[in-house]
N, C-alpha and C positions, 0 to 999 in steps of 0.2 A: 861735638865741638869741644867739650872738656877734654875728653882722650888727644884730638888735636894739640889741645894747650899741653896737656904734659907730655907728650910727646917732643914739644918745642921746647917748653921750659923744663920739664922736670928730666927726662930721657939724655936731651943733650944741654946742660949746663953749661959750658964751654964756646958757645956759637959767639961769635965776634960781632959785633954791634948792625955793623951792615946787613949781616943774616938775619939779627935778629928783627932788624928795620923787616926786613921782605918776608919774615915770615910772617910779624905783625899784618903787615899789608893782603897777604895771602888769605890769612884768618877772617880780614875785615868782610873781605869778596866772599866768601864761601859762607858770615853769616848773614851778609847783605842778601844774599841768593834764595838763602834758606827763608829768610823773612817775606820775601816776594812771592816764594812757592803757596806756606803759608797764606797770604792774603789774594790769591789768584784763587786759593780751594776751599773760600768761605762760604759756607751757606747762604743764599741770596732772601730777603729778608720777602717770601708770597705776597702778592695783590690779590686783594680780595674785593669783592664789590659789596656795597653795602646802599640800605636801606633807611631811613629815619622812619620812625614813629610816629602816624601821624592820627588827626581825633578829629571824628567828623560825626554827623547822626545819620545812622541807619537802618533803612528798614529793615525789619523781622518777618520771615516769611514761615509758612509751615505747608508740608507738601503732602499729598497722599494719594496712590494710587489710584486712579479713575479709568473705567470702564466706559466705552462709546456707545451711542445706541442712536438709532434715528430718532428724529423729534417728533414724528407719527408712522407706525408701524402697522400694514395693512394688510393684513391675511385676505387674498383673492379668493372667493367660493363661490361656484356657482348657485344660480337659484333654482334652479331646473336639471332635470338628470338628462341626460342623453350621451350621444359620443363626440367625443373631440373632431372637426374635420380639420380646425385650421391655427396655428397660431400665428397672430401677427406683431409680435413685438421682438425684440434683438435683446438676450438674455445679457443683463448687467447695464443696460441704456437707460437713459432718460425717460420717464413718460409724463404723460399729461393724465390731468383729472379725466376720466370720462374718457380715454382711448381706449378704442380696442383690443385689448390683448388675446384673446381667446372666443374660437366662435363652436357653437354645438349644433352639431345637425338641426336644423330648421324645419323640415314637412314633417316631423308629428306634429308639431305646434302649430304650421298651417294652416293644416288639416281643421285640426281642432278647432282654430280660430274660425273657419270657414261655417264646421257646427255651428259654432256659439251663433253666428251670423244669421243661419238659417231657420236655429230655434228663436230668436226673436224675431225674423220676420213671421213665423208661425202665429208669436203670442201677442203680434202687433196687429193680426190679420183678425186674433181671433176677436183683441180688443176691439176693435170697429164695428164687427157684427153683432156685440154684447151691445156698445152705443148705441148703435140702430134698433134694435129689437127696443131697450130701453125708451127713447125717442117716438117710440111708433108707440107701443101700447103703453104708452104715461097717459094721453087722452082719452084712450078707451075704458084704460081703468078707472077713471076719476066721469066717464061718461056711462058706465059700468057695463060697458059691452062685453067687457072680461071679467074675470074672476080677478079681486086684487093679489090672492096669491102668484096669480102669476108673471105678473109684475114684479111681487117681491123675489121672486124666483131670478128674474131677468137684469134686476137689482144688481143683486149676489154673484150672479154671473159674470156682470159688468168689474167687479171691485175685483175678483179672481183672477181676471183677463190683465186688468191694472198689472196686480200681484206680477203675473205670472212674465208681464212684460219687463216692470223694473228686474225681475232676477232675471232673466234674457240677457238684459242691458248689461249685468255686474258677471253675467259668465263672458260676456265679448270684452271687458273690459280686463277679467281675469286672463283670456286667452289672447288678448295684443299685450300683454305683460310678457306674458310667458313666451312669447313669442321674442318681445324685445331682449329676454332676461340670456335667450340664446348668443345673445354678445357680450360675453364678460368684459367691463373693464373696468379699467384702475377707478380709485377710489380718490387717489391723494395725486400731487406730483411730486414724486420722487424716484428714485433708484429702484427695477425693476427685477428682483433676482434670478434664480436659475428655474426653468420648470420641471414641475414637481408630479408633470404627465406628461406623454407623447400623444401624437395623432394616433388615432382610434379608439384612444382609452374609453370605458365609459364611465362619466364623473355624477357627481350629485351632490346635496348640498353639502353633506358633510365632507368632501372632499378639499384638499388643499391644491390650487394648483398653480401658487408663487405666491411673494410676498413683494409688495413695492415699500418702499423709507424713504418719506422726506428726510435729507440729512443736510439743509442748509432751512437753518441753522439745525446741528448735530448735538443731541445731548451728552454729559458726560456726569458720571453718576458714581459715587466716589464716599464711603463710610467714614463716617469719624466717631469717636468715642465720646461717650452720654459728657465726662468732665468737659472735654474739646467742644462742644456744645453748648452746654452751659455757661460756657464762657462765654462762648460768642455771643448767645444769646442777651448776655448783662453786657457785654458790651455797644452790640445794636444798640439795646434801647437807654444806653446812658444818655442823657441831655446834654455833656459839654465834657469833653477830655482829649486832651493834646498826645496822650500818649498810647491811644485806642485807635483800634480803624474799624468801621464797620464792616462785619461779614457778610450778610444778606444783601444782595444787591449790590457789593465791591465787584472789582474789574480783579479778574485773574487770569491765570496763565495757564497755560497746557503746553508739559513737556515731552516731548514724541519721546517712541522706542527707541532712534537713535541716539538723544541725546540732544536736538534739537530742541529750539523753542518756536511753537509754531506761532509764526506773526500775529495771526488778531486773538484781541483779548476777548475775554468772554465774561460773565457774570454769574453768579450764584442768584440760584430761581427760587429753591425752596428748599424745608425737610421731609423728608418722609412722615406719615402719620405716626410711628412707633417707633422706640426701641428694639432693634433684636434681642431677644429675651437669650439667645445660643450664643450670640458675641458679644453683646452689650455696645453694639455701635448702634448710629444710626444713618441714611443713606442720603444724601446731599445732593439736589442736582443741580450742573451748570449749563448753559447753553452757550455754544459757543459759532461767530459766523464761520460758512463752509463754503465760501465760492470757488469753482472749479470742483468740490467734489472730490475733495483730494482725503478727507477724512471717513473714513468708512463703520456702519458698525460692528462691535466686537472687538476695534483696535484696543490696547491697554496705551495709559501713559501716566504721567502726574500731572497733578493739579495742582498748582501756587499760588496760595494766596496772603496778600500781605496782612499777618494779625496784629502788629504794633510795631512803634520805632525804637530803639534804642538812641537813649541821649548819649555824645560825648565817649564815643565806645572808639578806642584804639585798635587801629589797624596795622597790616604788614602783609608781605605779598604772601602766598601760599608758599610759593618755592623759599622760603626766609623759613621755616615750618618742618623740623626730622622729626618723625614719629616710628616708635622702636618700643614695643612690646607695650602696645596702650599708653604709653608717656609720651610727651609733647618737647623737644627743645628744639632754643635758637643759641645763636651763637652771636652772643651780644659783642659789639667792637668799643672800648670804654674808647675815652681820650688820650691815654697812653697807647695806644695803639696794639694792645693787647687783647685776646680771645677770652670773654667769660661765659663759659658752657651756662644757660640758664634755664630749668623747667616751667613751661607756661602752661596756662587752660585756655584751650580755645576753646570758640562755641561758633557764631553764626558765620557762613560765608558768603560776602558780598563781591561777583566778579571775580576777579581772580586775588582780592585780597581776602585773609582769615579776621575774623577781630578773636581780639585777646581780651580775656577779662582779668587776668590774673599772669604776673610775673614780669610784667613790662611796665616802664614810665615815657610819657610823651618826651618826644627829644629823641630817645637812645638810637641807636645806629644798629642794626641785624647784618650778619652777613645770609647775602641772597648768593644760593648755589653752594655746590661744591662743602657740604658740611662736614661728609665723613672725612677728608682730610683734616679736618681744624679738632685743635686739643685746646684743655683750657691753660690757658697763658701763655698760650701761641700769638709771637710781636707777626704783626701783619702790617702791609702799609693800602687803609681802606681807598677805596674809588669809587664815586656814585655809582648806582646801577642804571642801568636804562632798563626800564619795562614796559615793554611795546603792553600798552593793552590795560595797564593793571592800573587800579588808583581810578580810574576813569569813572 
């Protein structure tokens, strides 16, 4: 525009008023143009959405990985040796107390029962005839047609016969045992695993041959350290505090391998009798309900449980939250409408909001999302957020 002007004025001095008039006017148009260009190519001033600061009390939760297990664990062993003929349960199925899982050949034990049977009728037969002999010369003796010896003899005879009848009775009662012991079955009702023999095998008692697990309700078994302990423990048995929760016998959580939380809550049952003297933990168990069966053991997952509340603890959504080589910022929106980059300490996180314990005041406005674009003293024009979910 300048070169223009001297162009107009300084180049040609001589121009007669009327040119000069249109040259004016020519000028005005070309910086009128320029001005519009200008203000068509200004940066448009970002929306950003933002978040207020809000204070509420929340619980404090503390988590630690826990181990499943059934809630009675039933190694099957036979009582009697012999060979496998038959199994009858469905590997991985449900059983009952008292079903048959496994049966072992049967006629030794018959057999034998059939013995036992025959030797006390022996010792029953011979009992009778000791009675009689007794019976008979008890009068003689005392009328002394006999010698009393031999009465005491027939005595003797008689108490022998006894004898020999009650142990009769205790081998037929051993041998219908053993006979019944030919049908292994479950102990508990629960989950019946895989077998741990085929048909023909020959087992005995030291033999494994499956395992059944009650696993409704399913244990979950879970270390914490002697300090973590001790706490709980002075917390249980405090008399009156608003800002404690008891541990022993609280309601907790169990979070699956996926990330899950599985619906029913469950409860803390006991501790273990010791310290691990190798880790310095101690082992913690929960029980938790398992209808359907849907929790097996050996799974892993966590376990949550609420240890106290925090008073008046300020929140903000996670995604309001950049974290960048262990440091924490948010991107505060003041009321000029400008970006102040500010370092916070988080610590617990409830839902999908973080609380802050440090670097924030209730009121302030975050922007939520999109942080690596914003610089500090970046003008922004803020818009509430909407956050499906969070706050809740």
């Amino acid at each position: 525009m300048n070169y223009a002007v001297r162009f107009l004025f300084g180049k040609v001095p001589r121009l007669r008023s009327g040119a000069v008039f249109l040259a004016v006017a020519a000028l005005g148009i070309f910086v009128s143009g320029c001005n519009k260009t200008q203000a068509t190519t200004a940066t448009p001033v970002p929306e950003v959405e933002v978040a207020t600061v809000e204070q509420r009390d929340v619980p404090v939760y503390s988590e630690w990985v826990a181990t499943l297990d059934g809630y009675v664990n039933a190694q099957i062993r036979p009582q009697v040796s012999g060979y496998i003929i038959k199994q009858n349960y469905t590997e991985g199925s449900v059983v009952r107390k008292a079903q048959v899982l496994f049966e072992i050949d049967p006629r030794p034990f018959t057999a034998a029962l059939d013995r036992a049977k025959g030797d006390l009728a022996q010792a029953q037969a011979q009992l009778g005839k000791s009675i009689l002999d007794v019976e008979r010369d008890t009068p003689l003796a005392e009328g002394k047609a006999i010698a009393k010896s031999q009465l005491d003899n027939e005595v003797q005879a008689k108490l022998g016969a006894q004898a020999a009848v009650e142990s009769a009775k205790a081998a037929v009662e051993q041998a219908e045992l053993n006979l019944e012991w030919t049908k292994v079955t479950s102990l508990v009702d629960g989950i019946a695993g895989i077998a741990q023999v085929q048909i023909g095998n020959l087992v005995g008692p030291s033999s494994n041959l499956t395992s059944v697990s009650q696993v409704d309700p399913i244990k979950a078994f879970f270390p914490i350290n002697e300090h973590e302990y001790l706490i709980a423990q002075s917390k249980g048995n405090a008399s009156s505090s608003e800002h404690t929760i008891r541990f022993f016998g609280t309601t907790v959580e169990l979070l699956l391998a996926d990330g899950r939380i599985y619906p029913q809550k469950g409860k803390v049952l006991l501790a273990d009798r010791q310290v691990d003297p190798n880790t310095g933990t101690i082992r913690i168990v929960a029980a938790f309900p398992n209808p359907g069966n849907i929790l097996r053991p050996g799974q892993y997952g966590r376990v949550r449980v609420q240890t106290s509340m925090k008073r008046d603890a300020l929140l903000i959504p996670q995604s309001a939250v950049a974290q960048s080589q262990g440091s924490y910022q948010v991107a505060v929106v003041g009321k000029d409408h400008k970006v102040n980059m500010r370092t916070v300490r988080p610590s617990e996180t409830v839902e999908t909001m973080w609380v802050i314990d440090q670097g924030l005041k209730l009121g302030e406005q975050v922007a939520v999302g999109g942080l690596q674009q914003l610089r500090e003293g970046t003008l922004v024009a803020p818009k509430p957020a909407h956050l499906s979910g969070e706050g809740n």
